[in-house]
C-alpha positions in Angstrom: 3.3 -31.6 4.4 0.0 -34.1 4.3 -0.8 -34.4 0.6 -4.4 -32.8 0.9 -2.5 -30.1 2.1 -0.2 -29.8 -0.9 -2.9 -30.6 -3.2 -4.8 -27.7 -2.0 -1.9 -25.4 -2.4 -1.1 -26.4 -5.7 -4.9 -25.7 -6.7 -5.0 -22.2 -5.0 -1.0 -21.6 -6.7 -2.4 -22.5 -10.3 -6.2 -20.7 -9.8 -4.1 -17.5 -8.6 -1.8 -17.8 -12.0 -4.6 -18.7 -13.8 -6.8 -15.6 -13.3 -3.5 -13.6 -14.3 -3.2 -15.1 -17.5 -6.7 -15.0 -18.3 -7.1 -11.2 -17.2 -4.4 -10.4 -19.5 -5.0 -12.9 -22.2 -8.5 -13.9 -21.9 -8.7 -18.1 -22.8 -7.9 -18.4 -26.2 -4.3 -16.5 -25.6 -3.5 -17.9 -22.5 -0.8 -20.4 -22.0 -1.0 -23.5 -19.8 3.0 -23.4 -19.7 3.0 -19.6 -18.4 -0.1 -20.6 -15.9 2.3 -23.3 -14.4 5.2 -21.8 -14.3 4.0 -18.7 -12.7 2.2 -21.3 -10.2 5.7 -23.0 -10.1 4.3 -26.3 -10.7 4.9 -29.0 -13.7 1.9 -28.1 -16.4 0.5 -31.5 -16.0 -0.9 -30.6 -12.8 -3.3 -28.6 -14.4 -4.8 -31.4 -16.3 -5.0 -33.5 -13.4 -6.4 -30.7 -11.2 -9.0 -29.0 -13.9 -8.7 -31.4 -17.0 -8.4 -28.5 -19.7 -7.6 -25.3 -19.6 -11.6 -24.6 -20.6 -12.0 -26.2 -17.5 -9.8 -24.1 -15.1 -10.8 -21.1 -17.0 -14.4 -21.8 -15.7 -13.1 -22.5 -12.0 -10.5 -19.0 -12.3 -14.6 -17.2 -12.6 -15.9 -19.4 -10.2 -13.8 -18.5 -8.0 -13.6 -15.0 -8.6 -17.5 -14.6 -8.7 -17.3 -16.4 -5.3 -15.1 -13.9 -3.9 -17.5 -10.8 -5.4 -20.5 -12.7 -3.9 -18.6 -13.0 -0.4 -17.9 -9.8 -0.1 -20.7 -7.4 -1.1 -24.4 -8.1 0.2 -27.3 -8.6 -1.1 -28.9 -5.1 -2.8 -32.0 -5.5 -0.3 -33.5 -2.3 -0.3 -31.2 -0.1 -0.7 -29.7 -0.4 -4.3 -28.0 3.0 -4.3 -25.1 2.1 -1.5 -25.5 -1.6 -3.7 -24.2 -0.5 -6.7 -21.5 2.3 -4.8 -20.3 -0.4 -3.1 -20.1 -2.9 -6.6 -18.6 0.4 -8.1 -15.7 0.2 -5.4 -15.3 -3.6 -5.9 -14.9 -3.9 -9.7 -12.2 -0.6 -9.6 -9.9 -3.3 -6.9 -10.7 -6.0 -9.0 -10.7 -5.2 -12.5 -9.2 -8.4 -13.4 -12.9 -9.7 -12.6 -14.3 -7.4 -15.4 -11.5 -8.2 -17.8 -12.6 -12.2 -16.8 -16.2 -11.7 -17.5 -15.5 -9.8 -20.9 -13.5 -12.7 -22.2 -15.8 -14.9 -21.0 -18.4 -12.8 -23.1 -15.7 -13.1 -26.1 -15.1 -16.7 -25.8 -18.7 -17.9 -25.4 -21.0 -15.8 -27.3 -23.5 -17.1 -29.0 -23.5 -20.3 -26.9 -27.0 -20.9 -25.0 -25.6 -22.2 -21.6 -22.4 -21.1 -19.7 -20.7 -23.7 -17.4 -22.0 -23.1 -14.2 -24.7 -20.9 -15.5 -27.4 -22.5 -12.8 -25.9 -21.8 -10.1 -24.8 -18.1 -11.5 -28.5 -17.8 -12.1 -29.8 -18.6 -7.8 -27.0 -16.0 -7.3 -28.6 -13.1 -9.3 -32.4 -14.2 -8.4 -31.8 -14.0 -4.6 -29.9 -10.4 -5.2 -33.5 -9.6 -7.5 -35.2 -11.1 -4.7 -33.9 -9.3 -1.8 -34.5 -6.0 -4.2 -38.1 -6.3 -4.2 -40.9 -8.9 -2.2 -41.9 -10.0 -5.4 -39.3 -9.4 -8.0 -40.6 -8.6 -11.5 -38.9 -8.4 -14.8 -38.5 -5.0 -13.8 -36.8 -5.9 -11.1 -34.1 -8.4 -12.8 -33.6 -5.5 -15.7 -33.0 -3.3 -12.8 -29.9 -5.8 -11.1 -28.8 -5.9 -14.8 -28.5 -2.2 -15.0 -26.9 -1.3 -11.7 -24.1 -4.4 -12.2 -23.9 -2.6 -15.7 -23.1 0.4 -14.3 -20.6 -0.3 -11.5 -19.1 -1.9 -14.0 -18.5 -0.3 -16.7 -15.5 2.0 -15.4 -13.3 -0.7 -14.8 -14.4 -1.7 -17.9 -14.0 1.2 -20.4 -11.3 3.2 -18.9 -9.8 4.1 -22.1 -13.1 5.5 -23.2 -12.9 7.2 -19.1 -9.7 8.3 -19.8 -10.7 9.6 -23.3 -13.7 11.8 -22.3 -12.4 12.5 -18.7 -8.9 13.2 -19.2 -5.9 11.8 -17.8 -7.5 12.5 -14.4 -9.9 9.3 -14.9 -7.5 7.0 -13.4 -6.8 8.5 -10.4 -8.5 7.5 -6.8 -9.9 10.8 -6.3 -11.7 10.6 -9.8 -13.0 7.1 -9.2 -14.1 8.1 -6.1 -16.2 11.2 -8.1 -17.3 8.5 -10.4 -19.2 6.4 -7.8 -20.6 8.9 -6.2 -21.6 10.1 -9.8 -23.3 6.6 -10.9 -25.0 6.4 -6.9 -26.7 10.0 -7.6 -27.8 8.5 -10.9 -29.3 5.5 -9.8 -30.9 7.7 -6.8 -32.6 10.1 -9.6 -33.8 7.3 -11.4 -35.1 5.4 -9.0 -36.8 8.6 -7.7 -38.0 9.4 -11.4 -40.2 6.0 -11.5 -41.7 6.2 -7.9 
């Protein structure tokens, strides 16, 4: 096997462990030794791939935001079948939300995130394509509808709490974006 090829195998391997590890243990509690061995590599090629593990913590969201921004479009004018369709993404990927949350965890308080440019063209073009000339408005709106497709995958203990049991089945996720589409609908409707 060429050695770009092998390099890039051993990348993909230790980003696929990696967003394991951090999904379950966020950066602080994972382990570079668990990363590698789950990617079956030595642990050193982590270092000479990312540097840290700060480093291939950023590149494990990266990656993972890359893969979000790949596969749902731009909100454009229709928001509602945006934020059903962010709704369904986040419940098959709720590694991603766990991601983000440590992320939240691990670097609060701090001004800049890595990356944070190029995470901020991202959410202006998805503003952008919202409105013809995006507002504040507009931006508090993206926040709110990425809020709420979220925030299943991200509470279900608390959806399991006030839902019942139920909450984690398809059929009540299903309900639930429906639910949070016929929200944003009424709300949208309310300040027309």
């Amino acid at each position: 096997m060429p050695p770009n090829v092998s390099t890039a195998a051993t990348r993909s391997a230790l980003l696929a462990a990696a967003r394991e590890e951090f999904a379950a243990y966020g950066i602080a509690g994972a382990r570079v030794d668990r990363i590698a061995e789950r990617a079956g590599v030595n642990k050193e090629r982590i270092y000479g791939h990312f540097g840290n593990k700060e480093k291939l913590f950023d590149a494990v969201i990266t990656e993972a935001l890359d893969d979000l921004t790949a596969q749902i479009a731009l909100p454009g004018t229709d928001p509602v079948d945006y934020v059903a369709k962010l709704a369904d993404y986040y419940h098959a990927h709720p590694e991603l939300v766990r991601l983000l949350m440590w992320e939240a965890l691990n670097y609060r308080g701090q001004e800049l995130l890595p990356g944070q440019e190029r995470r901020v063209e991202r959410c202006a073009r998805k503003a952008a394509s919202m409105a013809e000339h995006p507002t504040a408005a507009t931006a508090r709106t993206l926040f709110l509808l990425t809020g709420l497709a979220m925030f299943p995958a991200m509470m279900p203990q608390l959806g399991r709490i006030i839902l019942g049991e139920a909450a984690d089945s398809p059929q009540a996720h299903e309900e639930m974006r429906d639910h949070i589409a016929a929200f944003v609908t009424a709300s949208l409707a309310s300040r027309e």
